[in-house]
C-alpha atoms as a printed R data frame, in Angstrom:
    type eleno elety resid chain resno       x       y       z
1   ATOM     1    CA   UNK     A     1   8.525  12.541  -7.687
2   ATOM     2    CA   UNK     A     2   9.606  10.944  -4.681
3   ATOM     3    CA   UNK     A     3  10.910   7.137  -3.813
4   ATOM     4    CA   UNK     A     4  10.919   5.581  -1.059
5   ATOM     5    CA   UNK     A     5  11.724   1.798   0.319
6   ATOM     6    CA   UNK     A     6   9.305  -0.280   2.387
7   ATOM     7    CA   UNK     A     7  11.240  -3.443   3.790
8   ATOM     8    CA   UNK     A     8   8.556  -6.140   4.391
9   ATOM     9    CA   UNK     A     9   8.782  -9.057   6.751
10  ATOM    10    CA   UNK     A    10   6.054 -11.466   5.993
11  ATOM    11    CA   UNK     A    11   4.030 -13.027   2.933
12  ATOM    12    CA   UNK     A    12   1.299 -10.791   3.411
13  ATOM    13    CA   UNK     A    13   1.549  -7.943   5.228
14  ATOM    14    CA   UNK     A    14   0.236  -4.247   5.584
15  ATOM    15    CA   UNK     A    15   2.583  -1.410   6.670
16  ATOM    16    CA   UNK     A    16   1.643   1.744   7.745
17  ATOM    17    CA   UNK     A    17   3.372   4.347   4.760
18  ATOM    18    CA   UNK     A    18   1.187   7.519   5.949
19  ATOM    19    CA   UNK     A    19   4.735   9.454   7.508
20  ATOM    20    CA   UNK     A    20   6.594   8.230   4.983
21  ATOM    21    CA   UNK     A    21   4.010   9.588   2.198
22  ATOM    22    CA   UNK     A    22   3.757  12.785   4.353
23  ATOM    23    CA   UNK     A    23   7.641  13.429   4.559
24  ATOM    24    CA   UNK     A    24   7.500  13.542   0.529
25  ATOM    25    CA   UNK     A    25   4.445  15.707   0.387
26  ATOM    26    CA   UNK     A    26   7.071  18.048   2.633
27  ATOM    27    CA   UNK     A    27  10.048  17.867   0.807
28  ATOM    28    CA   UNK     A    28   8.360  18.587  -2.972
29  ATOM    29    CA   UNK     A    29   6.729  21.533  -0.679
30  ATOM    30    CA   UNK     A    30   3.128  20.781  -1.687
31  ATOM    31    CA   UNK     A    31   0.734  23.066  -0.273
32  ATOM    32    CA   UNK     A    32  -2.548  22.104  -1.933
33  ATOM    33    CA   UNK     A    33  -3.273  19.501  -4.491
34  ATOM    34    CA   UNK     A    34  -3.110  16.139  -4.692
35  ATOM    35    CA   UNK     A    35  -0.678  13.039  -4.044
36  ATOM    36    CA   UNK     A    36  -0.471   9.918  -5.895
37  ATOM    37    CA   UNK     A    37   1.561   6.887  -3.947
38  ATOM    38    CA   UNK     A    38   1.747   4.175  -6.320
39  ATOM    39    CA   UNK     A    39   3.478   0.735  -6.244
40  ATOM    40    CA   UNK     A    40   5.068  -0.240  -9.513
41  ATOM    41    CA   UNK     A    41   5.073  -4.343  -7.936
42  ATOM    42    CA   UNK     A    42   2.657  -6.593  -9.365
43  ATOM    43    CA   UNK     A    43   2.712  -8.529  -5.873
44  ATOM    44    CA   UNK     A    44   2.072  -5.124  -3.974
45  ATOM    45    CA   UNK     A    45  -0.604  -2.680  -3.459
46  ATOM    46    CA   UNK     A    46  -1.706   0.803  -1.679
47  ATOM    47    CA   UNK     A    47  -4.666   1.024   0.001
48  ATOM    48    CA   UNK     A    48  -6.348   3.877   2.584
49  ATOM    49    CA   UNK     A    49  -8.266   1.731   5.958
50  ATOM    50    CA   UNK     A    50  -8.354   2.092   9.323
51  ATOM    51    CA   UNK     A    51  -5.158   2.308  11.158
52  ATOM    52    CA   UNK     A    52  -5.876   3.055  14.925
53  ATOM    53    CA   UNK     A    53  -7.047  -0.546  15.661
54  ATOM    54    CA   UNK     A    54  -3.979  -3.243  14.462
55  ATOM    55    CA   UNK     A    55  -6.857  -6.130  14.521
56  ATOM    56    CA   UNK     A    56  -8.556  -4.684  11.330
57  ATOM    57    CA   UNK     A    57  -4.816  -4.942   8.864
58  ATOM    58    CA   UNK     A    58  -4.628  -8.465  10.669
59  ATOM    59    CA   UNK     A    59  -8.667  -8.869   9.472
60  ATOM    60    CA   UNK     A    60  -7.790  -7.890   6.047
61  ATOM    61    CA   UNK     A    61  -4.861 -10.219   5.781
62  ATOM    62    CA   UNK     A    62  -7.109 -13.477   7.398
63  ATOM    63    CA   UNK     A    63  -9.673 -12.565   4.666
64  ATOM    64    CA   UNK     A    64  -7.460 -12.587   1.964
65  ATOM    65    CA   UNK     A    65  -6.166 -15.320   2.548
66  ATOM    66    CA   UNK     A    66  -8.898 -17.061   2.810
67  ATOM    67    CA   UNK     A    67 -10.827 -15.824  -0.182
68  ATOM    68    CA   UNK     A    68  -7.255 -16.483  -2.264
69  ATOM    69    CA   UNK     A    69  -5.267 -19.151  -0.823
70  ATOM    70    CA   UNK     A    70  -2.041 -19.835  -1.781
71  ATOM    71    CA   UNK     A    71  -2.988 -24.075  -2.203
72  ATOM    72    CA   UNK     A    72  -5.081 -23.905  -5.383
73  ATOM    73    CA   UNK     A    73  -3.869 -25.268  -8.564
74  ATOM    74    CA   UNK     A    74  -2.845 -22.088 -10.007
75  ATOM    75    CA   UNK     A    75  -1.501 -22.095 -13.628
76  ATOM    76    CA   UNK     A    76   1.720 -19.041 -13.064
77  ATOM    77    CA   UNK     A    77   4.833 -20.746 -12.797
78  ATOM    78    CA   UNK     A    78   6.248 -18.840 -10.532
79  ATOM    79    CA   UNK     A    79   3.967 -20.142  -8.060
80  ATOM    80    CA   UNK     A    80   2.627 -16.489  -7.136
81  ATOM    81    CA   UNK     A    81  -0.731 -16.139  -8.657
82  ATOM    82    CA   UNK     A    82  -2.273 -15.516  -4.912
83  ATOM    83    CA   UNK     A    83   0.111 -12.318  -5.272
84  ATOM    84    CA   UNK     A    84  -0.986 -10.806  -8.338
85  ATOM    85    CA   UNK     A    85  -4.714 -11.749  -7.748
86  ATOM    86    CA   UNK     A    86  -4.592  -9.893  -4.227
87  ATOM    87    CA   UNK     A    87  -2.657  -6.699  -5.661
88  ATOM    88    CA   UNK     A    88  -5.150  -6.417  -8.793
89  ATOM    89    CA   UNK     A    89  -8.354  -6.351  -5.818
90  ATOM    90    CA   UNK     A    90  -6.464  -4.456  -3.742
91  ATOM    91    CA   UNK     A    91  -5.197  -2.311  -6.730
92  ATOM    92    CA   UNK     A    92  -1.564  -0.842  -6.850
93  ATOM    93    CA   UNK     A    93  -2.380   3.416  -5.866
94  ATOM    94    CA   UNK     A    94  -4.270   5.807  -3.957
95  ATOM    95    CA   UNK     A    95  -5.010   9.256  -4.312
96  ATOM    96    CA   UNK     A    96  -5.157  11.693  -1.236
97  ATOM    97    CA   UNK     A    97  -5.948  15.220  -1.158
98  ATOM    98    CA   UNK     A    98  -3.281  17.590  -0.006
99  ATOM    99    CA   UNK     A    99  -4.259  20.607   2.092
100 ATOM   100    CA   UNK     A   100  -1.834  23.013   3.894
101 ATOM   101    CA   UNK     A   101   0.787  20.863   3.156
102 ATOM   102    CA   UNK     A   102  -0.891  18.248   4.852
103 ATOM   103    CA   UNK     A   103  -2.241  14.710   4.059
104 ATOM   104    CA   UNK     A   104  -6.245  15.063   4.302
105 ATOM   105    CA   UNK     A   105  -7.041  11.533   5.828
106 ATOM   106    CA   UNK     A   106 -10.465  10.616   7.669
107 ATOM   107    CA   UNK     A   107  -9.802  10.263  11.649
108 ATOM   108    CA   UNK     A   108  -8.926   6.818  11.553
109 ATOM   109    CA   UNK     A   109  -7.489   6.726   8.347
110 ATOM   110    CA   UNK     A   110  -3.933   5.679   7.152
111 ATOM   111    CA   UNK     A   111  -1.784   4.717   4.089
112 ATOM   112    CA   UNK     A   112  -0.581   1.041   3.687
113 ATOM   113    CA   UNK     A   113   1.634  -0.575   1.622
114 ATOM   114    CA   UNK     A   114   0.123  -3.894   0.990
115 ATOM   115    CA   UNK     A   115   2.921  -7.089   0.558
116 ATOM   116    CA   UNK     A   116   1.788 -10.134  -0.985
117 ATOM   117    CA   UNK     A   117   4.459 -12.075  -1.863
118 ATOM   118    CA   UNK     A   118   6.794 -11.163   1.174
119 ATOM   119    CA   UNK     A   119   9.257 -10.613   2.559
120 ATOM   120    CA   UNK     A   120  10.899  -8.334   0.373
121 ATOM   121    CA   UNK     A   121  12.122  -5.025  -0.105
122 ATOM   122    CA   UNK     A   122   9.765  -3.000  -1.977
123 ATOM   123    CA   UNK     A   123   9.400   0.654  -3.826
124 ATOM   124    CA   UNK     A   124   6.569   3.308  -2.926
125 ATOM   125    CA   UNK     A   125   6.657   6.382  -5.923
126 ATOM   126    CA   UNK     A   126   4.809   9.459  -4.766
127 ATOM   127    CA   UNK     A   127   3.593  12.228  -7.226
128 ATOM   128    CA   UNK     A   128   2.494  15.478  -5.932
129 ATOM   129    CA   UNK     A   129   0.349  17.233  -8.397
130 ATOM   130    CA   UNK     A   130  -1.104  21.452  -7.763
């Protein structure tokens, strides 16, 4: 398994992991299989969308925040409930084929690491399995 660190500079945010999750598959030397990038936050999440166009991570982030704002009367005491809410829909892995030793992604596709109660520094885990 590999770790990596995703430094995150806003409340929500999406980052684009897909070299960072590619760079592991390379190191374990994974030919073909599968990898698993997970986030072990319960603020965080993974997710697989469109990363040639920045407008639709800034889309996703407006609707979120919208459908969960942060100014309801939330019960948590930590005052984070928008976070965990928005990491259980978004949900905290993804699975992606490997193939050659290569990420198998759709054209416009790309790995994010989804921050929701940002900035922080934050843990991706990556499991390749043959």
């Amino acid at each position: 398994m590999e770790i990596f660190e995703v430094k995150t500079s806003a409340q929500t945010q999406m980052i684009d992991i897909t070299s960072q999750v590619q760079g592991a598959v390379d190191r374990m030397g994974l030919k073909d299989g599968m990898v698993v990038v997970y986030c072990p936050h319960t603020t965080g999440g993974v997710t697989i969308n469109e990363g040639a166009d920045p407008a639709v991570k800034r889309d996703i982030v407006e609707a979120l925040n919208q459908v969960i704002p942060w100014d309801l009367p939330y019960h948590h005491a930590e005052g984070n409930s928008p976070a965990h809410i928005k990491s259980s829909l978004v949900g905290a892995s993804a699975t992606v084929i490997v193939e050659g030793g290569r990420l198998c992604l759709g054209t416009w596709q790309k790995l994010f690491f989804c921050e929701f109660d940002g900035p922080r520094t934050r843990k991706v885990w990556v499991k390749g399995l043959s």
